[in-house]
PADREN-249911 format. One record per residue: residue number from 1; residue in one letter; x, y, z of N, C-alpha, C, CB in turn. Coordinates in steps of 0.05 Angstrom, whole numbers, always signed. Glycine has a CB too. Example, Ala and Ser with C-alpha at 12.3 -4.5 7.8 and 13.67 -1.06 7.14 Angstrom:
num; residuo; n.u; n.v; n.w; ca.u; ca.v; ca.w; c.u; c.v; c.w; cb.u; cb.v; cb.w
1; a; +264; -114; +156; +246; -90; +156; +264; -66; +156; +226; -89; +181 $
2; s; +257; -45; +142; +273; -21; +143; +258; +1; +157; +282; -12; +114 $
This chain:
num; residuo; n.u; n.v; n.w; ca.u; ca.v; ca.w; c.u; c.v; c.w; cb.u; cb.v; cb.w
1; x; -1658; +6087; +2222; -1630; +6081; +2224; -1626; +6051; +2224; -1618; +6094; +2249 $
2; x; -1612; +6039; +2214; -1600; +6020; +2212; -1583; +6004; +2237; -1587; +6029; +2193 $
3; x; -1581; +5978; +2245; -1560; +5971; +2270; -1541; +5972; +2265; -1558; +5949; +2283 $
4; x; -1524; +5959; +2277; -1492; +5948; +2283; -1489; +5932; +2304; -1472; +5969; +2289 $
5; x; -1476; +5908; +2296; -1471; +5889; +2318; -1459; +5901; +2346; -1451; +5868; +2306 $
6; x; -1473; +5880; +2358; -1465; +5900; +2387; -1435; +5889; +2395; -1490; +5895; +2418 $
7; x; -1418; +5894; +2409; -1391; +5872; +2415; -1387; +5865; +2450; -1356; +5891; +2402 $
8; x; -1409; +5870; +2452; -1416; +5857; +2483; -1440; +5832; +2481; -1429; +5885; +2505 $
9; x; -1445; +5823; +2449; -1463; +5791; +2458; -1446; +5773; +2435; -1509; +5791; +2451 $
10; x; -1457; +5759; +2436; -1452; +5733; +2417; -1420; +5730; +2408; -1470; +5736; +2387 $
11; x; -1417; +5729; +2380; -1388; +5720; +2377; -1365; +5739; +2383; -1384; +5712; +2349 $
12; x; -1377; +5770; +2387; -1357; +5794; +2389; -1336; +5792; +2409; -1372; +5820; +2395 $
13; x; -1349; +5783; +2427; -1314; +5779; +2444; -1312; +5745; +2456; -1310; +5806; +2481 $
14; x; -1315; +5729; +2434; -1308; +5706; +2438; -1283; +5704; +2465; -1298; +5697; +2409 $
15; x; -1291; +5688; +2490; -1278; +5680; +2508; -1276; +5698; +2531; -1257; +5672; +2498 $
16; x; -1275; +5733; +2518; -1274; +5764; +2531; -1239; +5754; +2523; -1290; +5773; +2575 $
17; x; -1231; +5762; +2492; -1212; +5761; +2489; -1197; +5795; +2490; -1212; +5744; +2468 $
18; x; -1183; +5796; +2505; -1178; +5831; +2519; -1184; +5843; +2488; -1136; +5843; +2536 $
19; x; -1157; +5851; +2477; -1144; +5867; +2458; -1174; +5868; +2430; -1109; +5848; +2447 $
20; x; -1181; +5847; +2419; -1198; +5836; +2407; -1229; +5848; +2409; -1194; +5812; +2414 $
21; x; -1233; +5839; +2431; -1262; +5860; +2450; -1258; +5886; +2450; -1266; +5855; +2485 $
22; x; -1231; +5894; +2452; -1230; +5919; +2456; -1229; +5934; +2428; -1208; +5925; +2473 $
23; x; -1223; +5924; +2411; -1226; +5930; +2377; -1251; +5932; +2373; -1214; +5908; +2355 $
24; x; -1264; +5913; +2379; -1292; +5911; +2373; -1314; +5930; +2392; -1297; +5882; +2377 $
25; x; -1301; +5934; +2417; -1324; +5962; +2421; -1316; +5978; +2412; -1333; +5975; +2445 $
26; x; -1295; +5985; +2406; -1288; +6017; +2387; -1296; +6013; +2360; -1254; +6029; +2384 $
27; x; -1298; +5996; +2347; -1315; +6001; +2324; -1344; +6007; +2329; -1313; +5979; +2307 $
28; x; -1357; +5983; +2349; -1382; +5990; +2352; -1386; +6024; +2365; -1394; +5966; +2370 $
29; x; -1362; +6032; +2383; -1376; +6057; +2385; -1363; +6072; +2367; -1376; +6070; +2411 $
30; x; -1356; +6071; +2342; -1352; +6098; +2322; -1373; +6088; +2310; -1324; +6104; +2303 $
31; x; -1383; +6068; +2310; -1418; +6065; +2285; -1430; +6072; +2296; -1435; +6039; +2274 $
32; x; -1432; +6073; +2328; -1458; +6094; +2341; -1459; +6129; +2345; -1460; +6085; +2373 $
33; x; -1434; +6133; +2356; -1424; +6154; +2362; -1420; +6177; +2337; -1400; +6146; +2373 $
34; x; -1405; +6169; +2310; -1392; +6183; +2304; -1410; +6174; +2273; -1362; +6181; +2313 $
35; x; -1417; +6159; +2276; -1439; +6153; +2241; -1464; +6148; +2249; -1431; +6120; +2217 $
36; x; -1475; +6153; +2271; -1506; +6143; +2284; -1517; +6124; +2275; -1526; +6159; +2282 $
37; x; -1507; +6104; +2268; -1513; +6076; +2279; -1532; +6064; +2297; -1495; +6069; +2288 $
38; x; -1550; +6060; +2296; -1561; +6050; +2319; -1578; +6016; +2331; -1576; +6070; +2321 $
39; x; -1578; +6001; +2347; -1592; +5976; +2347; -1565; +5958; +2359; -1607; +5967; +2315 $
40; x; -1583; +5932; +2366; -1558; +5905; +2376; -1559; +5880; +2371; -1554; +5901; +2404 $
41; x; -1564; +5870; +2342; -1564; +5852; +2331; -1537; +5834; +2342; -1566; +5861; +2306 $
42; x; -1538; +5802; +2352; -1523; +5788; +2356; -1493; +5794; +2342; -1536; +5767; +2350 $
43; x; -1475; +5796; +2349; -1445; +5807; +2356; -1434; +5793; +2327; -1427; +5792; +2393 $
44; x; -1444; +5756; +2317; -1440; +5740; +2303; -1443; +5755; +2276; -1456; +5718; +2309 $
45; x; -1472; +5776; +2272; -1483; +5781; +2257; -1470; +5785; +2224; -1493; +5798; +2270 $
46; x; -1471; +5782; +2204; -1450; +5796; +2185; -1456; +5823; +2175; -1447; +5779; +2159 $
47; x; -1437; +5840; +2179; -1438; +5870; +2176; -1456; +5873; +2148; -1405; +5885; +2174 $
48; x; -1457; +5871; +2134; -1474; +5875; +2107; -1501; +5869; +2106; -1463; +5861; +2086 $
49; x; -1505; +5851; +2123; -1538; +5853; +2135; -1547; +5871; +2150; -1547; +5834; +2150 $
50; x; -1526; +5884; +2178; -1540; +5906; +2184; -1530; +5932; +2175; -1544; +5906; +2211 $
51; x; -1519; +5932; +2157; -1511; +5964; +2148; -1516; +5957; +2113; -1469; +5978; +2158 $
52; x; -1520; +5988; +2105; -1524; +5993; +2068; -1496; +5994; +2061; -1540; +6026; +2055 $
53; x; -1496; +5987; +2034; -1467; +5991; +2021; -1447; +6022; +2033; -1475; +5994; +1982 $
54; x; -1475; +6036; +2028; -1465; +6065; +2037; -1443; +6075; +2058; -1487; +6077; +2046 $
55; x; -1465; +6057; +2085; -1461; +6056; +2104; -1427; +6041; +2118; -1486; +6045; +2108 $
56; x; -1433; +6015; +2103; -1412; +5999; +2113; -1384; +6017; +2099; -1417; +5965; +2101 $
57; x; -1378; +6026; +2076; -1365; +6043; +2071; -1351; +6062; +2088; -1377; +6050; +2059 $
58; x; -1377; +6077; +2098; -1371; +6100; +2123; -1360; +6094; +2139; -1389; +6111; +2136 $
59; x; -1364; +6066; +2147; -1357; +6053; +2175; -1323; +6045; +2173; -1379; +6021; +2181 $
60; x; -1314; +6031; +2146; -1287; +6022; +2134; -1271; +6047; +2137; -1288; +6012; +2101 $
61; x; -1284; +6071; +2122; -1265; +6092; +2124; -1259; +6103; +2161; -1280; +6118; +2103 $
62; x; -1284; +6106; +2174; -1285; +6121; +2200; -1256; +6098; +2214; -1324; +6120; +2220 $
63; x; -1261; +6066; +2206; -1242; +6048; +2221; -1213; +6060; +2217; -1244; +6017; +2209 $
64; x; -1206; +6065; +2184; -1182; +6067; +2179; -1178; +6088; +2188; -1175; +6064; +2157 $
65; x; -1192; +6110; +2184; -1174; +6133; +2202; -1172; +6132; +2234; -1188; +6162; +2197 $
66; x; -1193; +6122; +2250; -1181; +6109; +2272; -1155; +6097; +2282; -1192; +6094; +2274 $
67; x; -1148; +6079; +2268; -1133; +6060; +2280; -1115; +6060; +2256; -1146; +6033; +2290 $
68; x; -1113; +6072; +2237; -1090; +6096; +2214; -1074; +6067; +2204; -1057; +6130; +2238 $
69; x; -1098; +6054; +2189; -1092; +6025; +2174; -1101; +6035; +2145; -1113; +5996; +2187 $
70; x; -1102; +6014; +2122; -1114; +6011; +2098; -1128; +5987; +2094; -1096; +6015; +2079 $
71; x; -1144; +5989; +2091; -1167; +5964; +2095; -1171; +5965; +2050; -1211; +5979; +2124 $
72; x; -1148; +5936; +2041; -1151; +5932; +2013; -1180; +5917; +2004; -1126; +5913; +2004 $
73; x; -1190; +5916; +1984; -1214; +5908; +1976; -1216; +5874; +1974; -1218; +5923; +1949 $
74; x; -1190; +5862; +1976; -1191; +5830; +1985; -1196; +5839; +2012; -1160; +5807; +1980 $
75; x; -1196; +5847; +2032; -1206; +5851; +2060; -1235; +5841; +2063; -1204; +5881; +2068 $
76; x; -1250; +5863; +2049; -1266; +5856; +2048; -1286; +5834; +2047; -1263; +5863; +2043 $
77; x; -1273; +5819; +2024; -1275; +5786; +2017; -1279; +5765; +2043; -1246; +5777; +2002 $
78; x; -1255; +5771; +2056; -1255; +5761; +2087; -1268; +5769; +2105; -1234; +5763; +2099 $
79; x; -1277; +5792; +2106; -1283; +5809; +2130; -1323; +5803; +2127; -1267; +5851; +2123 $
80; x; -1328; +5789; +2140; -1367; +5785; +2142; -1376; +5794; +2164; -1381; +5755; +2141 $
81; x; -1362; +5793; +2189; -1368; +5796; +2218; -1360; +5827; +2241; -1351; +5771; +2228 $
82; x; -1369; +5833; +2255; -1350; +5848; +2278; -1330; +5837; +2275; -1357; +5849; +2307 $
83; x; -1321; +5808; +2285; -1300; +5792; +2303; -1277; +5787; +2283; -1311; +5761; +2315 $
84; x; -1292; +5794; +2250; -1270; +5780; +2227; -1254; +5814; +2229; -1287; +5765; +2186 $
85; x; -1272; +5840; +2221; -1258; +5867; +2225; -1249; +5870; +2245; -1269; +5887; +2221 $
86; x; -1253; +5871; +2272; -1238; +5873; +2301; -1208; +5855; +2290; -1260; +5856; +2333 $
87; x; -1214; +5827; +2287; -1185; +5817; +2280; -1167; +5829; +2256; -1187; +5787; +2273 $
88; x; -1185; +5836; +2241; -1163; +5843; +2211; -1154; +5872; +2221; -1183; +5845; +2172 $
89; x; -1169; +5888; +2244; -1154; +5916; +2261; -1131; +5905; +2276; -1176; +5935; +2286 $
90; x; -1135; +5890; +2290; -1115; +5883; +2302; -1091; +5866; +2291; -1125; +5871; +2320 $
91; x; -1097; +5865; +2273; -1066; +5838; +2258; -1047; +5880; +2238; -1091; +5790; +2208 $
92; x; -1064; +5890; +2233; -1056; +5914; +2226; -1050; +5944; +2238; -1068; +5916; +2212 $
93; x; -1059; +5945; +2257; -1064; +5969; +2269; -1039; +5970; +2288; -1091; +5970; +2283 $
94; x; -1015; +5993; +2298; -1000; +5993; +2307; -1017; +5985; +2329; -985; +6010; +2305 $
95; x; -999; +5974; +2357; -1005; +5961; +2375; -1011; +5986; +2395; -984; +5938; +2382 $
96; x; -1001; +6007; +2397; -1005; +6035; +2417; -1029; +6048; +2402; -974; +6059; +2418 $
97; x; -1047; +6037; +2378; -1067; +6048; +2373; -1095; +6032; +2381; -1063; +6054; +2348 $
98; x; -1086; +6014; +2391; -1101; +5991; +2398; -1119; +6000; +2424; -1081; +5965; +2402 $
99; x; -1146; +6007; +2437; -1152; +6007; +2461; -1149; +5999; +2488; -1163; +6005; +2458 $
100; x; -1142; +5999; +2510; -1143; +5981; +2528; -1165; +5963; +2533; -1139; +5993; +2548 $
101; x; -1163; +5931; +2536; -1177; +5913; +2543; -1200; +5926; +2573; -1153; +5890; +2549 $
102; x; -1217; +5918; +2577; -1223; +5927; +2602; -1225; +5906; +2633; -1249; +5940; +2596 $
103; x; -1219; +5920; +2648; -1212; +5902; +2669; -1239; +5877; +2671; -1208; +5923; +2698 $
104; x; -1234; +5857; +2689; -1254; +5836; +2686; -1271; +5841; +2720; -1236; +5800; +2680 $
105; x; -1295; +5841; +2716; -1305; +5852; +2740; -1299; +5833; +2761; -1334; +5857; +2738 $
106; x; -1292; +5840; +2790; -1282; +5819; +2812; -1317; +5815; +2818; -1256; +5834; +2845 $
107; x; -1319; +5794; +2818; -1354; +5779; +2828; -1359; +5778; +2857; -1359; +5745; +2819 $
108; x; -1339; +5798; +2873; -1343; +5795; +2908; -1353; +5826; +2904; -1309; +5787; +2934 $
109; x; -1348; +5845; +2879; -1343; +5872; +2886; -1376; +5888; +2874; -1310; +5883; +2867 $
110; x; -1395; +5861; +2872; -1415; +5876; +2867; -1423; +5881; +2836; -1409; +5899; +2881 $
111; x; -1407; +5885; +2825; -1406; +5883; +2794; -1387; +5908; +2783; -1438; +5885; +2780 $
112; x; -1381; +5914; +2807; -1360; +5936; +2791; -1334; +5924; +2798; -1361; +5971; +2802 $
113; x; -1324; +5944; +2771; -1301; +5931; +2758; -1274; +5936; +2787; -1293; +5952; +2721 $
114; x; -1265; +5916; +2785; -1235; +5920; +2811; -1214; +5946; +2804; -1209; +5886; +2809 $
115; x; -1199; +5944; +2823; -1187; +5968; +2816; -1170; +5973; +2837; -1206; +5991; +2810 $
């Protein structure tokens, strides 16, 4: 099997930007989950290095029906990264299809998340 950038290292959630991060683990988990995907190549990585033409395909379509966008073939052009598709979901994707951000862990609470 092939990887997919993971969106918990490197450029995938630049800053732990909520909405953004949160695009980006739902892609990463429909490439694991739902197309078995597997591995965690740096977040930076460009999608076409770790997936086949085949593959990355699978992954465009599984996105659009997700988040019930059209991803045009200049997209693509732009799109090299997790962080470039997480953004081009989010500049398109109704905003109530969008995931919740996840809370930021309180660092008194042990490592779990506050609440």
């Amino acid at each position: 099997m092939n990887s997919v950038p993971d969106a918990g290292q490197g450029a995938a959630a630049p800053g732990g930007r909520g909405a953004e991060a949160a695009v980006a683990r739902e892609i990463v988990r429909i490439a694991r989950e739902d197309l078995g995907f597997e591995g965690d190549p740096p977040g930076g990585a460009a999608l076409a290095s770790a997936l086949d033409s085949l593959q990355l395909l699978s992954l465009v379509v599984a996105v659009e029906d997700r988040f019930r966008i059209v991803l045009a073939d200049d997209d693509a052009a732009a799109t090299r990264t997790l962080v470039d598709l997480a953004r081009l979901v989010l500049a398109r994707a109704d905003p109530r299809l969008i995931p919740p951000a996840e809370a930021d862990p309180d660092p008194g609470a042990g490592g779990r998340v506050a609440g």
